[in-house]
C-alpha positions as CSV (number, residue, x, y, z in Angstrom):
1,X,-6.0,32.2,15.9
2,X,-8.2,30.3,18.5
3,X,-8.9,27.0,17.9
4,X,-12.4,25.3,18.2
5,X,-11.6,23.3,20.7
6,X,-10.6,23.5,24.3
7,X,-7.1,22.5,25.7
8,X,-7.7,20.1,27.5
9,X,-9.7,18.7,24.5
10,X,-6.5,18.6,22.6
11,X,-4.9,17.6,25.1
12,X,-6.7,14.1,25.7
13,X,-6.1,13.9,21.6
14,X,-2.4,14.5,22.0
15,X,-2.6,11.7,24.6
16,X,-4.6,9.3,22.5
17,X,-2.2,9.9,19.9
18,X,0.7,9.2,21.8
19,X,-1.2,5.5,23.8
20,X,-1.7,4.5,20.0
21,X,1.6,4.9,19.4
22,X,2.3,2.3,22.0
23,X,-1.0,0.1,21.1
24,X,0.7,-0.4,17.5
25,X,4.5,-0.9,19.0
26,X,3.2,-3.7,21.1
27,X,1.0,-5.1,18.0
28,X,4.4,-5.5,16.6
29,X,5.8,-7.1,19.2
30,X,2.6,-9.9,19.7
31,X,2.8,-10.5,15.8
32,X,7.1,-11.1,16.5
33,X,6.9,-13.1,19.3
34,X,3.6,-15.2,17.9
35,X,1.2,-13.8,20.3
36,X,-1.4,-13.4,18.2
37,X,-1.0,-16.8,17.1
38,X,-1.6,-18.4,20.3
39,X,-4.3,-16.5,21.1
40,X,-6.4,-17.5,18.0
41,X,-5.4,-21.3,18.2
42,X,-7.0,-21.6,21.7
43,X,-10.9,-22.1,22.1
44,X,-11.3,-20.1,25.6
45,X,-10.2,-17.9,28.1
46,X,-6.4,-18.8,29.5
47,X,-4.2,-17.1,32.4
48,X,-1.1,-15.2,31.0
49,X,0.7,-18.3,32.5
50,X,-1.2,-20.4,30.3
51,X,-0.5,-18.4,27.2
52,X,3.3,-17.8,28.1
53,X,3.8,-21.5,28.3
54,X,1.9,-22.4,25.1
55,X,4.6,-20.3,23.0
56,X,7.9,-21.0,25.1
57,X,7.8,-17.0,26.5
58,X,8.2,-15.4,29.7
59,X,4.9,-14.8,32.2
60,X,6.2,-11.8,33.6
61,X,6.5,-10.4,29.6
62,X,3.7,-11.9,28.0
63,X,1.6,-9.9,31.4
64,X,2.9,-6.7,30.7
65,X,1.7,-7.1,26.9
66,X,-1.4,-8.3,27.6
67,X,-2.0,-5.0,29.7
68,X,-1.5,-2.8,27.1
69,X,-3.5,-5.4,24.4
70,X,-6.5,-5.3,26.8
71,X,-6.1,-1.8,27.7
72,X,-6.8,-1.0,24.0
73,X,-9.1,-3.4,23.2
74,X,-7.3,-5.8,21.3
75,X,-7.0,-8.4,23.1
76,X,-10.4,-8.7,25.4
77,X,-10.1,-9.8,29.3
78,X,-12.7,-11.9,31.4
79,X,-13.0,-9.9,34.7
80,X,-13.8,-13.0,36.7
81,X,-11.0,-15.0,35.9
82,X,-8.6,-12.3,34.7
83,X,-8.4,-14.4,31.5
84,X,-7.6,-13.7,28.3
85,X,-9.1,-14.1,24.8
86,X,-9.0,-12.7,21.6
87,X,-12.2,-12.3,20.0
88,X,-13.4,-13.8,16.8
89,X,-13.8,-11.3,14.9
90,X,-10.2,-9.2,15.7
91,X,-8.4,-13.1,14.6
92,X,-8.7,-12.9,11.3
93,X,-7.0,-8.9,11.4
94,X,-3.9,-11.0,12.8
95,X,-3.7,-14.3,10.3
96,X,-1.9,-12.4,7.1
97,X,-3.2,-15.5,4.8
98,X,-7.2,-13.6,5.5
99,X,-6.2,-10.4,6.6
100,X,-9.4,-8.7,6.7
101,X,-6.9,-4.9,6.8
102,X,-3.5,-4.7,5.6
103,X,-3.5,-2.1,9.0
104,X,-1.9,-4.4,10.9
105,X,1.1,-5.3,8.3
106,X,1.5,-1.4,7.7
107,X,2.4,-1.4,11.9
108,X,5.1,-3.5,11.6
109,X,6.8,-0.9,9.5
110,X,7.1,1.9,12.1
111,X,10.3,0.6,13.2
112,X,11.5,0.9,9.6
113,X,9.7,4.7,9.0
114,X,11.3,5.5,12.5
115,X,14.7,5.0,10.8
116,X,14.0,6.6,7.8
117,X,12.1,9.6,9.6
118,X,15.7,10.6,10.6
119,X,17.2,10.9,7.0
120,X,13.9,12.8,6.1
121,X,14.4,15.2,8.9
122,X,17.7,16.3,7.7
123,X,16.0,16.9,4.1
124,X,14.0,20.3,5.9
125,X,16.9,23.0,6.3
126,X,17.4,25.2,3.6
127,X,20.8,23.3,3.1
128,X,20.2,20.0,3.8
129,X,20.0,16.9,1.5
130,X,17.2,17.1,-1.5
131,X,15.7,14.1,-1.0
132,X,16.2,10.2,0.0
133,X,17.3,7.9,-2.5
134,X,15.2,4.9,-3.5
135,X,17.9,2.8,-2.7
136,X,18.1,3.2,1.1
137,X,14.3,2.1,0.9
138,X,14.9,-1.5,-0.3
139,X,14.2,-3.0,2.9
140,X,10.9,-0.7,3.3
141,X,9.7,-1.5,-0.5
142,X,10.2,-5.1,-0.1
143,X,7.9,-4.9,2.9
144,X,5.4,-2.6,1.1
145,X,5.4,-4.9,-2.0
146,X,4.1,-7.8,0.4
147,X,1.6,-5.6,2.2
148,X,0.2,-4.4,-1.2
149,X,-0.2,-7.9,-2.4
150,X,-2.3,-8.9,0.7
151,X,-4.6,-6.2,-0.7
152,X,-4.5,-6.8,-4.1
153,X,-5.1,-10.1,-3.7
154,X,-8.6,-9.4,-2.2
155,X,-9.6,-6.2,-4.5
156,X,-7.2,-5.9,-7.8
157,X,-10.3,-8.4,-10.0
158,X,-13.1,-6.3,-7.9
159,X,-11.5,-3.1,-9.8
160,X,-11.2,-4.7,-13.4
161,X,-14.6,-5.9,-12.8
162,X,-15.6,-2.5,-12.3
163,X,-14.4,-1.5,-15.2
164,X,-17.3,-1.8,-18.8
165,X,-15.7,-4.4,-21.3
166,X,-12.3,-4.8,-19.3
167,X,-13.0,-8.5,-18.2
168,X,-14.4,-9.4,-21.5
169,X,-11.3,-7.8,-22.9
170,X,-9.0,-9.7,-21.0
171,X,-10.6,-13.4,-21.0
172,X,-10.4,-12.6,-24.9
173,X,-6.7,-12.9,-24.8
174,X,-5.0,-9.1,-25.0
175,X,-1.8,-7.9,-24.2
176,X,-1.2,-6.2,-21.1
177,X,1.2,-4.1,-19.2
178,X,1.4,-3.7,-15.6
179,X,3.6,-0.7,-14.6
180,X,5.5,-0.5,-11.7
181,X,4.9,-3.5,-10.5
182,X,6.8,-3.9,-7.3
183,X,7.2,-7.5,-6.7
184,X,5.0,-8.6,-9.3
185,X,2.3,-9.7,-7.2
186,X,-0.4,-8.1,-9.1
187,X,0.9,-8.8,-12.6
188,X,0.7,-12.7,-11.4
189,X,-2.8,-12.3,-9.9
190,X,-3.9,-11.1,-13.2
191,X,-2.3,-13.4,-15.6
192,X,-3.3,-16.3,-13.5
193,X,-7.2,-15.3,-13.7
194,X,-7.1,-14.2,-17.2
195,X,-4.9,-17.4,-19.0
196,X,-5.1,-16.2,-22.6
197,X,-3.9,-12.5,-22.1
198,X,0.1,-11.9,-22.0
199,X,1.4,-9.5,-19.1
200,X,4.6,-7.8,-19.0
201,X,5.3,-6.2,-15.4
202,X,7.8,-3.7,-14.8
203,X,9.5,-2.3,-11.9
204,X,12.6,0.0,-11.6
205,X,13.9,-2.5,-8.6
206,X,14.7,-5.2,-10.6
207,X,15.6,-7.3,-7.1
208,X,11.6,-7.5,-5.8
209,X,10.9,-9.6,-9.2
210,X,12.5,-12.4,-8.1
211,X,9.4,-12.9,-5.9
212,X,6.7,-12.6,-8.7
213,X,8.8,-14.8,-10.8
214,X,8.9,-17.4,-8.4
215,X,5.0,-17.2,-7.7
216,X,4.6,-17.8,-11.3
217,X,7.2,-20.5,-11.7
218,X,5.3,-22.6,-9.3
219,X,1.8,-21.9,-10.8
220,X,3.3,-22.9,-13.8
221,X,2.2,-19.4,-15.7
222,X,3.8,-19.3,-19.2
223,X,1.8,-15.6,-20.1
224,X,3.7,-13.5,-17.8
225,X,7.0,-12.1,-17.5
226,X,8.4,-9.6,-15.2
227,X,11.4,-7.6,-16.0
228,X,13.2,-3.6,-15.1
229,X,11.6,-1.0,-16.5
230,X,11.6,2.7,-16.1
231,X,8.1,3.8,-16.3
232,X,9.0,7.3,-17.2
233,X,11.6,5.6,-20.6
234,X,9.4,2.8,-21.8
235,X,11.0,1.2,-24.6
236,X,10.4,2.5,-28.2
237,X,9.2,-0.3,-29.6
238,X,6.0,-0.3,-27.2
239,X,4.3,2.3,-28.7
240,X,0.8,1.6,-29.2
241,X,1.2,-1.8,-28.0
242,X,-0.8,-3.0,-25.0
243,X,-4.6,-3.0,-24.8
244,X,-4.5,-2.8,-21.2
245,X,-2.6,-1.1,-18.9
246,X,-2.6,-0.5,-14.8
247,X,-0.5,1.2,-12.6
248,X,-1.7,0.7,-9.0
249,X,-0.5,3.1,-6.6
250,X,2.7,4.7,-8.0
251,X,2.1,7.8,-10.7
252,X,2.8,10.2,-7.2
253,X,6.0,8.4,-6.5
254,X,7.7,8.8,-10.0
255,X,10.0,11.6,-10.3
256,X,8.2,13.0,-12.9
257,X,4.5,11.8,-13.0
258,X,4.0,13.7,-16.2
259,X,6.9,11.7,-18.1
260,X,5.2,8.5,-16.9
261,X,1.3,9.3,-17.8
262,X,3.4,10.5,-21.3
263,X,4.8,7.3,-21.9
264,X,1.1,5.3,-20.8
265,X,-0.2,6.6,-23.3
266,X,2.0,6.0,-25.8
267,X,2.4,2.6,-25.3
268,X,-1.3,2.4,-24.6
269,X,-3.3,1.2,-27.8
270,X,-6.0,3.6,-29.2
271,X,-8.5,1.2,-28.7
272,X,-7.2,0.1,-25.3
273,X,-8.6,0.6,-21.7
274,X,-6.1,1.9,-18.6
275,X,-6.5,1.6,-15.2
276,X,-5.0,3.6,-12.4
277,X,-5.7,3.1,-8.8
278,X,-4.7,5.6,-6.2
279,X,-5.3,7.3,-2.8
280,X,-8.8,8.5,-2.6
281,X,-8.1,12.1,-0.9
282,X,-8.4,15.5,-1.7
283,X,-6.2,17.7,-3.4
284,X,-6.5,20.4,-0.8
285,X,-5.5,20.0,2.9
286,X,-8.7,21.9,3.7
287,X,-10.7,18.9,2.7
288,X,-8.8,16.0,4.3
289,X,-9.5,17.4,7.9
290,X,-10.3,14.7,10.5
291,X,-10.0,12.0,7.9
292,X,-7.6,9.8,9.9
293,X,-7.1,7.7,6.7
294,X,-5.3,11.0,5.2
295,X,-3.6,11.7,7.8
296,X,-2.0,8.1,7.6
297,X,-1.3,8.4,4.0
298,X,0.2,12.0,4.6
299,X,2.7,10.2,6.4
300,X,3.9,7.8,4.4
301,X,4.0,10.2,1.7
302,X,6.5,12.6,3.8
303,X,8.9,9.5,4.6
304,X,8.5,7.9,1.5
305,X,6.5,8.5,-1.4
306,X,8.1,12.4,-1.3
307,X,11.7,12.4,-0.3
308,X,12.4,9.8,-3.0
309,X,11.0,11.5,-5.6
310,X,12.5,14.6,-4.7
311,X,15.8,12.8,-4.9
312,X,16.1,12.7,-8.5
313,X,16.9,15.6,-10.7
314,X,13.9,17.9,-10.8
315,X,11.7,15.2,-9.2
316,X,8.1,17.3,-8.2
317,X,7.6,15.3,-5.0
318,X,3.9,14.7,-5.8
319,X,3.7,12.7,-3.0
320,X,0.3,10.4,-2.3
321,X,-1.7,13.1,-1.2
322,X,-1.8,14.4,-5.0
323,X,-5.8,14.1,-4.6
324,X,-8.9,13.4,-7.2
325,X,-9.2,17.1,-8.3
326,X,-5.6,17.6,-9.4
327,X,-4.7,13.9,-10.5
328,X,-7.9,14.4,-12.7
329,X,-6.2,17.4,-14.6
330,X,-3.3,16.0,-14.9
331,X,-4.4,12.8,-16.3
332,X,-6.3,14.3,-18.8
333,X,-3.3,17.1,-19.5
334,X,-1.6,14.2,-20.8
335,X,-4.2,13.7,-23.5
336,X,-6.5,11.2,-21.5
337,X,-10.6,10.9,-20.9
338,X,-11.2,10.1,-17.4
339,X,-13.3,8.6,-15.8
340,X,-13.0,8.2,-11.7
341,X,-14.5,5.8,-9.7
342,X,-14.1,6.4,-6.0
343,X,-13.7,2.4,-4.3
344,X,-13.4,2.7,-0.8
345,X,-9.7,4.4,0.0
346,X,-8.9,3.8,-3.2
347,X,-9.8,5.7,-6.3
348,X,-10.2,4.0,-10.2
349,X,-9.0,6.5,-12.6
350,X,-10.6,4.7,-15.8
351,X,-8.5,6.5,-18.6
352,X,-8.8,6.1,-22.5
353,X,-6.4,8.3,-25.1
354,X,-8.3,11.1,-26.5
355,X,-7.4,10.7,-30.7
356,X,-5.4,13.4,-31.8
């Protein structure tokens, strides 16, 4: 069948996909070799010479960057002077400590997803490997880890404060659970804010906790500890115990996201509140067309979120692009009401047991 538009239409797209590709490779390469930096500590326009000599870098280099930065948009050129300057409001974009976008952190992994992208590849034939183990990610979930806690540092208490009674709740002093937790970044945030609630946070990399630990040794947080957990084999002796519990961003990557909503709930008090953030997509491919947010999410799914999953024995592969509609039903297939709140491109699933 004929598509809508014309070829030389998709053309020009296949070409604008292909210059991005070299936009976000040289974004890399500005953030590595401090770039960026300079840019934003000077108060207007300088020469390429002038910016090569202010970080110790080549002209000849720092010129050819600058073409493709200007060429894009990034960096913005005086056409008088052929001077260079990076706008206001693209600085703070660049400066991780205000990030207004983790977009830019999420670039600096394609050299890491170009890597993995190989091992994936050989996953497709018939009679090729099932999957990609979650070990030969540790360098890409570290990274992840970070990027997710320069967002959670500016939304996690925007979603609990969405969320009736949960901040009341929590400033009461409640125990709390905080499942697959990565490097423990969001179980800190919380136990720092809320100071007479416990939080346990649990990842099955035991190595990225070192990080939250160390966050919270230097706050001086005594009501949070951060240990290896399974989310799909919670201990036994957790049942019914937590009043709260979040899992941000990980029920698609479990093996078996049925075991894990399972074991929430069980360790979930009846009277307790969960939260679980996610991807805000659709279920159906249909539905996601043009969304360019997707399409981004579809592909860290098919390196990541998927292969590693499918790794494990009878792992689905849910992948991020599980969507509202069927996360929904399966949330509630595991005996929960749910209530969604769609937060940007990120979805609150607002779940309570249903008594049985």
């Amino acid at each position: 069948m004929e598509g809508s538009e014309a070829t030389c239409d998709f053309a020009e797209k296949l070409e604008k996909l292909f210059s991005g590709t070299f936009t976000s490779l040289g974004i890399i390469t500005g953030l590595e070799v401090g770039l960026f930096d300079i840019l934003s500590n000077f108060k207007e326009p300088k020469s390429y010479i002038e910016i090569a000599e202010k970080g110790g870098l080549k002209p000849r280099y720092v010129k050819e960057l600058l073409g493709c930065m200007t060429s894009a948009g990034i960096v913005k050129i005086d056409p008088e002077n052929e001077k260079y300057y990076l706008p206001e409001n693209h600085r703070k974009f660049f400066d991780k400590s205000k990030s207004e976008s983790c977009i830019v952190q999420y670039m600096e992994l394609l050299p890491t997803l170009c890597t993995l992208r190989e091992k994936v590849a050989k996953c497709y034939p018939l009679d090729g490997p099932k999957g990609v183990s979650p070990e030969q990610y540790k360098g890409y979930a570290s990274h992840m880890s970070k990027v997710s806690a320069v967002y959670v540092n500016r939304q996690l208490l925007s979603y609990i404060d969405q969320v009736e009674g949960l901040t009341h709740m929590l400033e009461s002093g409640v125990e709390c659970l905080d499942l697959a937790c990565g490097t423990g970044h969001t179980t800190v945030i919380m136990a720092e804010r809320f100071l007479h609630s416990n939080f346990i946070g649990g990842d099955f990399m035991a190595e990225q906790l070192s990080v939250g630990r160390d966050i919270a040794n230097s706050r001086n947080l005594t009501n949070v500890t951060l240990q290896q957990l399974n989310v799909e084999n919670l201990p036994q002796e957790w049942t019914e115990r937590f009043d709260f519990v979040l899992c941000h961003y990980a029920i698609h990557d479990l093996s078996n996201p049925e075991n894990g909503l399972n074991e929430f709930r069980r360790v979930l008090k009846t009277s307790g509140i969960g939260l679980i953030a996610d991807v805000n997509m659709h279920s159906k491919h249909s539905r996601n067309v043009d969304n360019h947010v997707a399409s981004m999410e579809y592909g860290f799914s098919e390196v990541h979120c998927m292969p590693a999953s499918l790794s494990f024995d009878d792992g689905w592969g849910l992948g991020a692009g599980w969507g509202v509609e069927y996360a929904t039903q399966l949330i509630e297939s595991c005996g929960f009401e749910v209530k969604m709140i769609e937060s940007g491109k990120t979805v609150l699933y607002i779940v309570k047991k249903i008594a049985t």
